[in-house]
TORVODREN-6179 format. One record per atom (N, C-alpha, C, O): residue in three letters; z, x, y. Coordinates in nm, 3 decimals, decimal comma. Example, Ala and Ser with C-alpha at 12.3 -4.5 7.8 and 13.67 -1.06 7.14 Angstrom:
residues 2
res:ALA	pz:0,780	px:1,319	py:-0,569
res:ALA	pz:0,780	px:1,230	py:-0,450
res:ALA	pz:0,780	px:1,320	py:-0,330
res:ALA	pz:0,846	px:1,424	py:-0,332
res:SER	pz:0,708	px:1,285	py:-0,225
res:SER	pz:0,714	px:1,367	py:-0,106
res:SER	pz:0,787	px:1,290	py:0,003
res:SER	pz:0,804	px:1,341	py:0,114
//
This chain:
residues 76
res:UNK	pz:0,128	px:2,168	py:-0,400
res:UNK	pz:0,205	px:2,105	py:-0,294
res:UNK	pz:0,237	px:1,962	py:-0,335
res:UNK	pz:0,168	px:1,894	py:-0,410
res:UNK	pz:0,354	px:1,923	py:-0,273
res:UNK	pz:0,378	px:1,790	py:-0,354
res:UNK	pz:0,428	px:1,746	py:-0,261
res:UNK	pz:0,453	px:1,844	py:-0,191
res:UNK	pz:0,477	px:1,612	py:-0,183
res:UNK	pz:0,575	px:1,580	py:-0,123
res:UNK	pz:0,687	px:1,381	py:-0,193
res:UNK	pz:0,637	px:1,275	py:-0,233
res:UNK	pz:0,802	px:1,413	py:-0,180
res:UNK	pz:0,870	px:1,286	py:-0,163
res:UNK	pz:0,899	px:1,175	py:-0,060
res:UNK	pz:0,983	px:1,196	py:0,028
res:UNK	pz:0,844	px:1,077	py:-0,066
res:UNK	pz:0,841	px:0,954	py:0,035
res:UNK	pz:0,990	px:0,912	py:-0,002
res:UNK	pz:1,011	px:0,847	py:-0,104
res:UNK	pz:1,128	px:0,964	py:0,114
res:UNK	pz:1,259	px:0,873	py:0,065
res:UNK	pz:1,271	px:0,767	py:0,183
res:UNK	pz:1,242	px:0,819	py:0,291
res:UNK	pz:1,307	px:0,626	py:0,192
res:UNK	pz:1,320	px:0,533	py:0,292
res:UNK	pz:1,459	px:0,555	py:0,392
res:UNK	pz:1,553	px:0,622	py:0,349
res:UNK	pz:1,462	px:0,525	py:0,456
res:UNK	pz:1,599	px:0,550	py:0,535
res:UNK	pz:1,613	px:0,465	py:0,664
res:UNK	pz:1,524	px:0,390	py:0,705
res:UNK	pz:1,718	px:0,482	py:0,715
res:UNK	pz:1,722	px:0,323	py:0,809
res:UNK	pz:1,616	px:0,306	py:0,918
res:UNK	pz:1,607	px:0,198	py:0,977
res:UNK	pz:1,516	px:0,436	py:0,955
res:UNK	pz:1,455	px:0,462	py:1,045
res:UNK	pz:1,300	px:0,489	py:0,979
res:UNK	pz:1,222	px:0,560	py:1,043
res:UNK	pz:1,266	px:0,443	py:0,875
res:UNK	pz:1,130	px:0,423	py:0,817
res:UNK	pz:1,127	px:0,483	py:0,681
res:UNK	pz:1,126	px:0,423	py:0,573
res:UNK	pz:1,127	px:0,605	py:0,703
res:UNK	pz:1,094	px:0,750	py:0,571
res:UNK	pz:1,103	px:0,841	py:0,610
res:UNK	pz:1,037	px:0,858	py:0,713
res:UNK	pz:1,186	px:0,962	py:0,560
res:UNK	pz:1,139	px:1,081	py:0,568
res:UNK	pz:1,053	px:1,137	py:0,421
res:UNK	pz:1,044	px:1,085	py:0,309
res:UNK	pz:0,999	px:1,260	py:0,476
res:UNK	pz:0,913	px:1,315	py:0,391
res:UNK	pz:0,981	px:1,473	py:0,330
res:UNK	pz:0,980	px:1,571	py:0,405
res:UNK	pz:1,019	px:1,479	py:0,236
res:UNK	pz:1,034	px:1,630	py:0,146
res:UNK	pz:0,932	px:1,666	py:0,078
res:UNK	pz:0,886	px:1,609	py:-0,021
res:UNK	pz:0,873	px:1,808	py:0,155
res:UNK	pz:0,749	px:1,841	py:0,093
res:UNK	pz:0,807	px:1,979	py:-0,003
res:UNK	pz:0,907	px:2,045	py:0,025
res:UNK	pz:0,727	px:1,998	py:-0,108
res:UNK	pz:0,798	px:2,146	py:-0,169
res:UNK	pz:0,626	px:2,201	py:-0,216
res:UNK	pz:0,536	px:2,117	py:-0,214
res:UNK	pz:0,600	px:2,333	py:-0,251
res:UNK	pz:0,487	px:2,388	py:-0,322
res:UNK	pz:0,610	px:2,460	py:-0,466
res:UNK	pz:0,733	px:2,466	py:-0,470
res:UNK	pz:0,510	px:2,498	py:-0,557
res:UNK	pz:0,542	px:2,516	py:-0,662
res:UNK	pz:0,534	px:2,718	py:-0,590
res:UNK	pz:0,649	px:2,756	py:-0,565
res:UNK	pz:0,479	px:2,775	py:-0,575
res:UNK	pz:0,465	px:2,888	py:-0,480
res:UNK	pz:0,628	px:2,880	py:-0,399
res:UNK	pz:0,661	px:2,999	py:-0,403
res:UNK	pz:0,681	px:2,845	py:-0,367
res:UNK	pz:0,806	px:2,839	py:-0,268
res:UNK	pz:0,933	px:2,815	py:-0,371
res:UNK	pz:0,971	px:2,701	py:-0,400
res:UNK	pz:0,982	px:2,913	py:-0,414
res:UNK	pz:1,127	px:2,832	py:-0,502
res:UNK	pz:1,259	px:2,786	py:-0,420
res:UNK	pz:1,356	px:2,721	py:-0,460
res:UNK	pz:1,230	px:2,850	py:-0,268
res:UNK	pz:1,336	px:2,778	py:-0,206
res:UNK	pz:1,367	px:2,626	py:-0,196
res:UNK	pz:1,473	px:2,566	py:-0,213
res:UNK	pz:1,198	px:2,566	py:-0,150
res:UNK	pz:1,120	px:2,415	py:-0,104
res:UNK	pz:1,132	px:2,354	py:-0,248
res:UNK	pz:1,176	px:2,239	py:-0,256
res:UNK	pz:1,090	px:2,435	py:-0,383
res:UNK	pz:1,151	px:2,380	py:-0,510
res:UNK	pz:1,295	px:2,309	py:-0,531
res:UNK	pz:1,327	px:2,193	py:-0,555
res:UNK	pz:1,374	px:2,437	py:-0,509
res:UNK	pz:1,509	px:2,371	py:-0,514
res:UNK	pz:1,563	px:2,312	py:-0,451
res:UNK	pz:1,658	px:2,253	py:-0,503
res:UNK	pz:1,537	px:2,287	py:-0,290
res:UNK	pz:1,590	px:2,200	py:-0,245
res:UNK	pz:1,516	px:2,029	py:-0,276
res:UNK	pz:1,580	px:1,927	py:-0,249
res:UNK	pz:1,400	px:2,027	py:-0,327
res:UNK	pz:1,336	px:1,922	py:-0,379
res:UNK	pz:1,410	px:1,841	py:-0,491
res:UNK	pz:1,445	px:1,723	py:-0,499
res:UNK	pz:1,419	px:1,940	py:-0,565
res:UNK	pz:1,491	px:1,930	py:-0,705
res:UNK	pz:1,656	px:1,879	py:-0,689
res:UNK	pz:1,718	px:1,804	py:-0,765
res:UNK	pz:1,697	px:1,933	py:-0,585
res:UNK	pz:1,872	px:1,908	py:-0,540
res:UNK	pz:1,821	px:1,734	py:-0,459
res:UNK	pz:1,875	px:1,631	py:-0,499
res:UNK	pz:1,746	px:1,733	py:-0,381
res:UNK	pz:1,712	px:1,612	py:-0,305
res:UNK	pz:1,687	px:1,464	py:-0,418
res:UNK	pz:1,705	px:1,344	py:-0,394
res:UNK	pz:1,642	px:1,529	py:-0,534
res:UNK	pz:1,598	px:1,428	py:-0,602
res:UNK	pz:1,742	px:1,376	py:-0,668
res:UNK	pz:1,777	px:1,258	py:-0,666
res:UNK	pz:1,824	px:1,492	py:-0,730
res:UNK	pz:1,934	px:1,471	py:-0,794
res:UNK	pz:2,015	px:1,365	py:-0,714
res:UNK	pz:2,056	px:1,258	py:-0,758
res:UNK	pz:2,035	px:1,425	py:-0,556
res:UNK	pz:2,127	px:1,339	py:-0,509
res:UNK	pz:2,049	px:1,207	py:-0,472
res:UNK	pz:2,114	px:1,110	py:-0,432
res:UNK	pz:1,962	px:1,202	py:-0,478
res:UNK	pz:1,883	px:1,022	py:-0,459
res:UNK	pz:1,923	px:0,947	py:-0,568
res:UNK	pz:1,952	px:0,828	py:-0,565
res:UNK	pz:1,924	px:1,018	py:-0,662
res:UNK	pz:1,908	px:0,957	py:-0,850
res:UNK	pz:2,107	px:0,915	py:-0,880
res:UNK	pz:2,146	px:0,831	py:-0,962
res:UNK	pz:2,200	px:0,999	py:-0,789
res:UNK	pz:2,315	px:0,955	py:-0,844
res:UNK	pz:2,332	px:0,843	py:-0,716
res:UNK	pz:2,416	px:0,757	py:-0,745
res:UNK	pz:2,282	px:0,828	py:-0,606
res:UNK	pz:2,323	px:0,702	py:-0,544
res:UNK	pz:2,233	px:0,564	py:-0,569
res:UNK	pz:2,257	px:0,461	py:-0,507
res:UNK	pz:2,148	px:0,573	py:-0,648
res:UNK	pz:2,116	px:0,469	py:-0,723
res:UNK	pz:1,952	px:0,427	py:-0,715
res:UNK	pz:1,909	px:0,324	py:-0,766
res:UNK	pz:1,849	px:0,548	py:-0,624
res:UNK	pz:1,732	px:0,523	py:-0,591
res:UNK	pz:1,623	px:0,540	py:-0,719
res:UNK	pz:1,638	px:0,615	py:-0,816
res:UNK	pz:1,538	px:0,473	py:-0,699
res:UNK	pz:1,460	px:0,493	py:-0,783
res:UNK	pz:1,324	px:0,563	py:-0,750
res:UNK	pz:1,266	px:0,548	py:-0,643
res:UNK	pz:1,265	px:0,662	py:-0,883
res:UNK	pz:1,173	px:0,691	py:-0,843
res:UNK	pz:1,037	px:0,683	py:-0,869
res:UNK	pz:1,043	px:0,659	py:-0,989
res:UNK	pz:0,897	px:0,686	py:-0,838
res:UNK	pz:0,812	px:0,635	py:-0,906
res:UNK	pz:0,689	px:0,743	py:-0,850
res:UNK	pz:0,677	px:0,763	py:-0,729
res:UNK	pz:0,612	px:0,800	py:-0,938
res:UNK	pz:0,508	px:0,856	py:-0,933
res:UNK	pz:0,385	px:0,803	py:-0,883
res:UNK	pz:0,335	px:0,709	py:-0,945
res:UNK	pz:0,337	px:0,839	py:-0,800
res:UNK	pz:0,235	px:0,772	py:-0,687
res:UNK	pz:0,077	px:0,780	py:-0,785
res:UNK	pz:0,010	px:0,880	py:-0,760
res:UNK	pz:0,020	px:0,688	py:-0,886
res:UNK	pz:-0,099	px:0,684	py:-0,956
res:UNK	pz:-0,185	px:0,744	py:-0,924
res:UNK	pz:-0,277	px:0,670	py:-0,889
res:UNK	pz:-0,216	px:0,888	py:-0,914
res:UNK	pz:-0,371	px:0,951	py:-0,889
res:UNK	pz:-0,492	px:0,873	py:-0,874
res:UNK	pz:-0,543	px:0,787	py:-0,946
res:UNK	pz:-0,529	px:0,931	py:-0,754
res:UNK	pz:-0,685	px:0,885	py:-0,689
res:UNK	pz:-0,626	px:0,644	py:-0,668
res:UNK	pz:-0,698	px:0,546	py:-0,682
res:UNK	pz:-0,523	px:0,651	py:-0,643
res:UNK	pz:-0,512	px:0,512	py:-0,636
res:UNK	pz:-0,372	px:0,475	py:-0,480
res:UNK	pz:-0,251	px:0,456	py:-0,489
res:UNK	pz:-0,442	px:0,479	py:-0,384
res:UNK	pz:-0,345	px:0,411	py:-0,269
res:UNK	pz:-0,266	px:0,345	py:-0,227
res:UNK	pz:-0,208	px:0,349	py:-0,118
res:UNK	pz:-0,256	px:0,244	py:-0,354
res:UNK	pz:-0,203	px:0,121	py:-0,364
res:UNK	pz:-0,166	px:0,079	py:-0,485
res:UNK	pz:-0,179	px:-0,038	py:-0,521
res:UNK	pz:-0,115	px:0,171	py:-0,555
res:UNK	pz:-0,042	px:0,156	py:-0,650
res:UNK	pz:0,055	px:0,262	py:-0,764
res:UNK	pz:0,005	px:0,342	py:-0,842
res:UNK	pz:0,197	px:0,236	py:-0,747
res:UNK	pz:0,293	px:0,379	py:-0,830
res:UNK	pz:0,269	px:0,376	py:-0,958
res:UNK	pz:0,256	px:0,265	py:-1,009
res:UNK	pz:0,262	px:0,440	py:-1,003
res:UNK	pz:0,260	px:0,503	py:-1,174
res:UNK	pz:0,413	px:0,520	py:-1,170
res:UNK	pz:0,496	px:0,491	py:-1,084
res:UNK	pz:0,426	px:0,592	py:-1,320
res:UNK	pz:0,559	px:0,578	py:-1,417
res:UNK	pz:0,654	px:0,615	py:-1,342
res:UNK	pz:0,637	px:0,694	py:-1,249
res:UNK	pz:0,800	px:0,549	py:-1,384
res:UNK	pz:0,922	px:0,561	py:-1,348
res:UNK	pz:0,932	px:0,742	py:-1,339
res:UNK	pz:0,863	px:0,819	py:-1,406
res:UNK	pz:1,007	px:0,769	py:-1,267
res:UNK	pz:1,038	px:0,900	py:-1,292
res:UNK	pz:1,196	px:0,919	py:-1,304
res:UNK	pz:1,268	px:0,879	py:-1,212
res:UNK	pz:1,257	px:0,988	py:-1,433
res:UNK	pz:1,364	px:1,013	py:-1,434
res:UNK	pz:1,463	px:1,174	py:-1,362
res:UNK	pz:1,575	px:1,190	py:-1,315
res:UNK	pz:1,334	px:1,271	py:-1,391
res:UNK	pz:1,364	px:1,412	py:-1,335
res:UNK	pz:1,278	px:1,422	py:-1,295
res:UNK	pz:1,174	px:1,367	py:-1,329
res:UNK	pz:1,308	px:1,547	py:-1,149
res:UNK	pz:1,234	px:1,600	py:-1,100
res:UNK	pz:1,117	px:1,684	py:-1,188
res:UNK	pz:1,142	px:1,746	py:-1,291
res:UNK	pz:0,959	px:1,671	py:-1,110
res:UNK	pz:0,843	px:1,768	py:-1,178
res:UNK	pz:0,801	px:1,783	py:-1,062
res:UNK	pz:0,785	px:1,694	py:-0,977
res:UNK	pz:0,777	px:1,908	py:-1,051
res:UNK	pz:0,756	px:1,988	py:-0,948
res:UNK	pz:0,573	px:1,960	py:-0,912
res:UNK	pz:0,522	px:1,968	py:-0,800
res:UNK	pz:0,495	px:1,923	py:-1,053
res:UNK	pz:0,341	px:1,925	py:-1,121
res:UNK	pz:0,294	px:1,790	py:-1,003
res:UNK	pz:0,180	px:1,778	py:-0,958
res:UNK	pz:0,392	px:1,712	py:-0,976
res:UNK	pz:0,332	px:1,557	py:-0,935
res:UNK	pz:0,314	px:1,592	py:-0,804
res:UNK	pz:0,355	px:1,699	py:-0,761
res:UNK	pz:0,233	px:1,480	py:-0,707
res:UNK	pz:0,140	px:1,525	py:-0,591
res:UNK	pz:0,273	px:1,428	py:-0,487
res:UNK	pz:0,313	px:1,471	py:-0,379
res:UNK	pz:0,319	px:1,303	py:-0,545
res:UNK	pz:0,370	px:1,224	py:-0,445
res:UNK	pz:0,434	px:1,168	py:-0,538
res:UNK	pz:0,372	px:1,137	py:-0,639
res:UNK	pz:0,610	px:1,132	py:-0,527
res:UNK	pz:0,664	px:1,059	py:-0,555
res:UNK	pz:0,682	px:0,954	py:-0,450
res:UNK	pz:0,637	px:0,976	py:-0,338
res:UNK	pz:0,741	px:0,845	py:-0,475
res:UNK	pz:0,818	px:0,769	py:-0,387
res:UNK	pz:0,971	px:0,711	py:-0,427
res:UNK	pz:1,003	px:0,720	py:-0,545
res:UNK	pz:1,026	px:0,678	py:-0,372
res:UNK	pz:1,176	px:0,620	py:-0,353
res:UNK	pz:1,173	px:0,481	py:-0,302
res:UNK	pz:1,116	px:0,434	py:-0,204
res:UNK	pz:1,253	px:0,421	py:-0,401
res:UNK	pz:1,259	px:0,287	py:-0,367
res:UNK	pz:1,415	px:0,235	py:-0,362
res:UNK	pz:1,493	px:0,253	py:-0,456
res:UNK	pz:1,441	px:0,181	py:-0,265
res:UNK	pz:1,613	px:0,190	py:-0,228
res:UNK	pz:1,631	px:0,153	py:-0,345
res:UNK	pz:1,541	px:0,151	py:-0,430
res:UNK	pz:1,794	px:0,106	py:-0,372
res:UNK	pz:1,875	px:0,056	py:-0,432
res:UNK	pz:1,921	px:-0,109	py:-0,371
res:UNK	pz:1,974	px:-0,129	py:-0,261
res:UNK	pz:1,878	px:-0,238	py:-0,491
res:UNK	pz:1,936	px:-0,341	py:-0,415
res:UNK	pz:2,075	px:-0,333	py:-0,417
res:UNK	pz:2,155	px:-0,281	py:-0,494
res:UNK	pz:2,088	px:-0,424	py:-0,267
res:UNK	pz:2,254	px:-0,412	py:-0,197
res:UNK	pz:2,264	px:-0,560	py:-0,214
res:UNK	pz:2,182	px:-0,638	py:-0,166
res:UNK	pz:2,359	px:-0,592	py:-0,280
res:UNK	pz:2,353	px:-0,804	py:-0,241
res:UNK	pz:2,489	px:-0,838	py:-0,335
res:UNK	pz:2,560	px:-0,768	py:-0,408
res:UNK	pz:2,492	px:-0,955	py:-0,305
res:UNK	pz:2,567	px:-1,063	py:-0,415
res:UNK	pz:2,529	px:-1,161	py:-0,462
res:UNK	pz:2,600	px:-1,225	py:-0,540
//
């Protein structure tokens, strides 16, 4: 079981998928794609550590427990 932390104007939602479910897979996998072409970033949540992300993530892995999403800066 894995889930994605994405931010949104109203806190976070959560996309959970199991590796057992190829539906909850692919829509994980489609969720990540479209985060990754509007400019979010993603970062692997460091095992056994609460307070702190591990490595960039470029593609979806189904293997990881928690990603997170970190907007895209907006500015000039």
């Amino acid at each position: 079981m894995g889930v994605m932390h994405v931010p949104n104007d109203r806190g976070h939602v959560d996309v959970a998928w199991s590796v057992e479910d190829l539906e909850s897979l692919a829509a994980a996998d489609a969720e990540f794609d479209r985060l990754r072409g509007q400019g979010y970033v993603a970062f692997e949540r460091e095992r056994g550590r609460k307070d702190a992300l591990g490595k960039r993530l470029s593609e979806f892995d189904s293997t990881i427990e928690e990603i997170f999403w970190i907007r895209p800066v907006v500015g000039g």
